[in-house]
N, C-alpha and C positions, 0 to 999 in steps of 0.2 A: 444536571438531571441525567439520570442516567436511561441507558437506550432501552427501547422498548423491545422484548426479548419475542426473537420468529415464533409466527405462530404456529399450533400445530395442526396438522392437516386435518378436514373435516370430511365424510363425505359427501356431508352438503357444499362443501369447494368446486365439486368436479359435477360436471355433466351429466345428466340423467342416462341409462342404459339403454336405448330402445335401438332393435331389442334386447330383452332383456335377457342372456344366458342364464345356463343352469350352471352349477357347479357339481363337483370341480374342473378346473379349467387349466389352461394357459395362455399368457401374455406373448406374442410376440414381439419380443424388447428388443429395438434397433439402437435405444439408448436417448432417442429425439425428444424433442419436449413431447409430444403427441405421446408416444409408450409410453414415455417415463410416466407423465400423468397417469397412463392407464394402468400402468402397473401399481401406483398407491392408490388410485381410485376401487381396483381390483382388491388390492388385500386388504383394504377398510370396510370393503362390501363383504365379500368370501373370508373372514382369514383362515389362514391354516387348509384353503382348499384350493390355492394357485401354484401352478408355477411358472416360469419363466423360461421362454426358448429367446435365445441369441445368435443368429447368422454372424458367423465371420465369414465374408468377402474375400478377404487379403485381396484387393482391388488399390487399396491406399495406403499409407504410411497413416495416418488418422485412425485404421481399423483397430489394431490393439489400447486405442485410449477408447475407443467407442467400450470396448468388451470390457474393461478396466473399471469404467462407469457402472456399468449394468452389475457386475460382480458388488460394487459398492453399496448401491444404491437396492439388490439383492439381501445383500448381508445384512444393510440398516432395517429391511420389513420381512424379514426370517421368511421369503420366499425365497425355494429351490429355484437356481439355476442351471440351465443346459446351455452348452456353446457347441455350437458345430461348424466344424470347420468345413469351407466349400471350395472347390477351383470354380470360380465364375465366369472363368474364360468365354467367350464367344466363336460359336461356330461358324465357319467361312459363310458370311449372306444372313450371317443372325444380329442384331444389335445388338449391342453391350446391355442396353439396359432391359431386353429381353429373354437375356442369358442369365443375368442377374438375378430377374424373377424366376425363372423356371427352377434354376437352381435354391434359389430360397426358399417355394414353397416344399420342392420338394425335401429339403432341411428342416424345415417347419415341420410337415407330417409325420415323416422319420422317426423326429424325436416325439412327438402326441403319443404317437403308438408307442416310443419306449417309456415314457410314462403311464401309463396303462396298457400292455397290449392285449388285455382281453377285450377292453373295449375304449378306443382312443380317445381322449379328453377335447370336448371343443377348444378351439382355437382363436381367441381376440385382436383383431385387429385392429392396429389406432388411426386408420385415416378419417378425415371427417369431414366438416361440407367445403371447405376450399378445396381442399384435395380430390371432392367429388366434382367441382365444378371446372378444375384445372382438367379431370377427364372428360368433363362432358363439351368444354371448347377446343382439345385432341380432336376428338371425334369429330367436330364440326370442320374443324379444316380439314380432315381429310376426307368429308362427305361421307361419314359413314352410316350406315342404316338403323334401324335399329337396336340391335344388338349393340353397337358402337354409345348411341346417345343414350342406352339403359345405363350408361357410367357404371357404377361399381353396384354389383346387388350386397343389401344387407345380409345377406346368407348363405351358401355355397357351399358346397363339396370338391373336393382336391385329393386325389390320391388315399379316397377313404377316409379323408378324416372332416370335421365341419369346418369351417370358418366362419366370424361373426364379425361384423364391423357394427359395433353398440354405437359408436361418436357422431355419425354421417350427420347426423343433425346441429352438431357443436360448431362455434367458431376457433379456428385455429388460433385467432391472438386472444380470443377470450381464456383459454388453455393457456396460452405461455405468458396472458399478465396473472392469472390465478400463481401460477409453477415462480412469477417473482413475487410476489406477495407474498408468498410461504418462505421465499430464502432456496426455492430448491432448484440447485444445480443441474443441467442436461448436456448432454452431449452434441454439437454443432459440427453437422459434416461440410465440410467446408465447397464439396463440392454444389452444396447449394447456393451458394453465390457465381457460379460458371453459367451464363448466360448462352455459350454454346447449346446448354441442350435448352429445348423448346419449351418445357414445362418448370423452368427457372423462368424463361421470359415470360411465360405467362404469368408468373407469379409477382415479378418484379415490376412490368410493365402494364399487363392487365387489369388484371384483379385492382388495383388502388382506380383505374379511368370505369371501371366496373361501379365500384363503392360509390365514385360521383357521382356517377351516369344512372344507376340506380341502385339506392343504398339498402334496399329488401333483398340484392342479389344470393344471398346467400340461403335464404325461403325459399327463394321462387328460382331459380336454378336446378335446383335439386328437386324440387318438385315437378320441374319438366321433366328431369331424368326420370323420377319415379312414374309419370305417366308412359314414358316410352317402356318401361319396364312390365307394365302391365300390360301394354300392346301388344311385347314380345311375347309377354307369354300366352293370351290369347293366339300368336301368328304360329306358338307353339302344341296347342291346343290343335289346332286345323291339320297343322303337318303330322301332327300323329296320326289323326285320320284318315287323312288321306295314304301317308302311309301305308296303312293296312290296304285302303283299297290300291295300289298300285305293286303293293308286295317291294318285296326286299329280296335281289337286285331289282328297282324298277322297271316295268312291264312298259315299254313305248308305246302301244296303243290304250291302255289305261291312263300316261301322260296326259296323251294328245284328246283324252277326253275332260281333261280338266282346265280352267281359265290359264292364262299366262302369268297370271298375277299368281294361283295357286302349284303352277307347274315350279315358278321360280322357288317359293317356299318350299317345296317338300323337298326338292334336289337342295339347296340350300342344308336342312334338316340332313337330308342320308351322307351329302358330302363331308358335313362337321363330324358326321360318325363316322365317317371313311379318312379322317385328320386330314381333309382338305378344305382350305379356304378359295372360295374362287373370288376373280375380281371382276366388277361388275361388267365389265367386255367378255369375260370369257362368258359368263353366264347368258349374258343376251344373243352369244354365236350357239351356247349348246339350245336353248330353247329354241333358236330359229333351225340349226340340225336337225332336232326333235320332230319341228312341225315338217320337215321336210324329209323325213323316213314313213314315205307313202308305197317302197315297194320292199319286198325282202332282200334285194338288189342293193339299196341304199347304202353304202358304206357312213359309218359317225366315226368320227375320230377324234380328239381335240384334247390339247394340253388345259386342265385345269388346276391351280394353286401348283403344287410343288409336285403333282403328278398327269393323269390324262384317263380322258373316259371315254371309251368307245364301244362301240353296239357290235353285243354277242346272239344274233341268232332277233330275237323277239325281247330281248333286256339289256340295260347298258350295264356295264362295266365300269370300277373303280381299279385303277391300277396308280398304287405310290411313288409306283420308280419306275 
């Protein structure tokens, strides 16, 4: 009998979009099964109105077969390809796998705008709910607040251009038995089997004691995420307000007429504008500084995140270096 010949993609195979973009767009193709899915899921929805950005790394001896893939797998559904090449190096005190990012999106965007630069193409991105919930148990070990447990927003802005994560609601093996069922090959970075980093073990050792322990995890995980997410942007809501009333630099006796709970928020808010992250000790020494600049006398001073804020006259000050 002879073999029964692979099927052709449909794009009832793939995942629902939500949300759902506009086109035209582009694919951010890593080459993983996740892209790759979305990049035929993309040009069976849109054709003829995607393209395709490719980060090379040069991090591994695997990255030229990665890019090698995407060229292919480009060529087979007549979507334009982009590769850009990056130094992903890490800065002294930066993680590799923070360096990685920053330099990817900013690769990412790059090239959006050189696909259009009158006005830059949204941006797709294939991570989806494991991937959301491998950040939302990150966050948890390292007690992070809200912002942290919002895990990845569906939507976002970067360097001027959108980002969209359409899959957050997909399962990842449901993706790569669909991608065997079709016959279609993906590209396997091999450093995801290196249990050194923390979000391999999650994924190796977790995620499956997750599935027993509760097998809706994949719903109800990410729907926590998405309530923290609606928190935040309510805590976002406030901080604007209060903003205006405390003015920009912040006014110290406007502060100290606000709760501790809203004093934290708003500094919070001006510091992330100011590219500071404070850590939660520094932030409970400047609100207690705060409450204790009762004369003009008062000196504040204090290291926060990667810089230090200290009190000018009747306002505090942001200084980065």
């Amino acid at each position: 009998m002879a073999a029964s010949a692979t099927p052709k993609p449909t794009l009832a195979d793939f995942p629902e979009f939500a949300p759902a973009p506009e086109a035209p767009l582009a694919v951010a193709l890593s080459g993983g099964a996740d892209s790759t899915a979305l990049l035929i899921a993309s040009a069976l929805r849109w054709p003829h109105q995607v393209h395709a950005i490719h980060v090379h790394h040069g991090l591994q001896a695997a990255a030229d077969g990665f890019a090698a893939h995407c060229a292919q797998l480009c060529a087979a559904w007549q979507v334009p390809l982009i590769v850009r090449h990056v130094d992903a190096r890490h800065a002294p005190g930066e993680s590799p796998e923070d360096a990685a990012r920053r330099h990817r999106y900013q690769a990412l965007a790059d090239a959006a705008r050189e696909i259009n630069p009158a006005h830059p193409v949204s941006v797709l991105l294939a991570q989806q709910a494991d991937d959301q919930v491998e950040t939302l148990l990150l966050a948890l070990s390292r007690g992070a607040g809200l912002p942290g447990l919002a895990s990845m927003p569906e939507r976002f802005e970067r360097h001027g251009v959108h980002f969209v994560r359409p899959w957050l609601h997909a399962s990842g093996e449901a993706i790569r038995s669909t991608l065997e069922r079709l016959g279609q090959a993906w590209a396997e970075d091999p450093t995801n089997q290196d249990l050194r980093y923390t979000r391999n073990r999650i994924r190796a050792e977790i995620l499956p004691a997750l599935a027993r322990a509760f097998p809706a995890w994949r719903q109800t995980f990410p729907r926590s995420a998405a309530h923290a997410a609606q928190a935040q942007r309510l805590l976002a809501e406030i901080a604007a307000q209060d903003r205006a009333a405390v003015g920009t630099p912040p006014r110290i006796r406007a502060l100290q007429a606000l709760s501790a709970e809203r004093q934290a928020n708003v500094l919070r808010d001006w510091l992330r504008e100011e590219g500071l992250t404070p850590q939660t000790a520094q932030l409970q020494e400047l609100l207690r500084q705060i409450q204790a600049c009762q004369t003009r006398g008062h000196d504040l001073s204090l290291k926060v995140g990667a810089g230090r804020v200290a009190r000018d006259g009747e306002v505090l000050r942001c200084y980065n270096r």
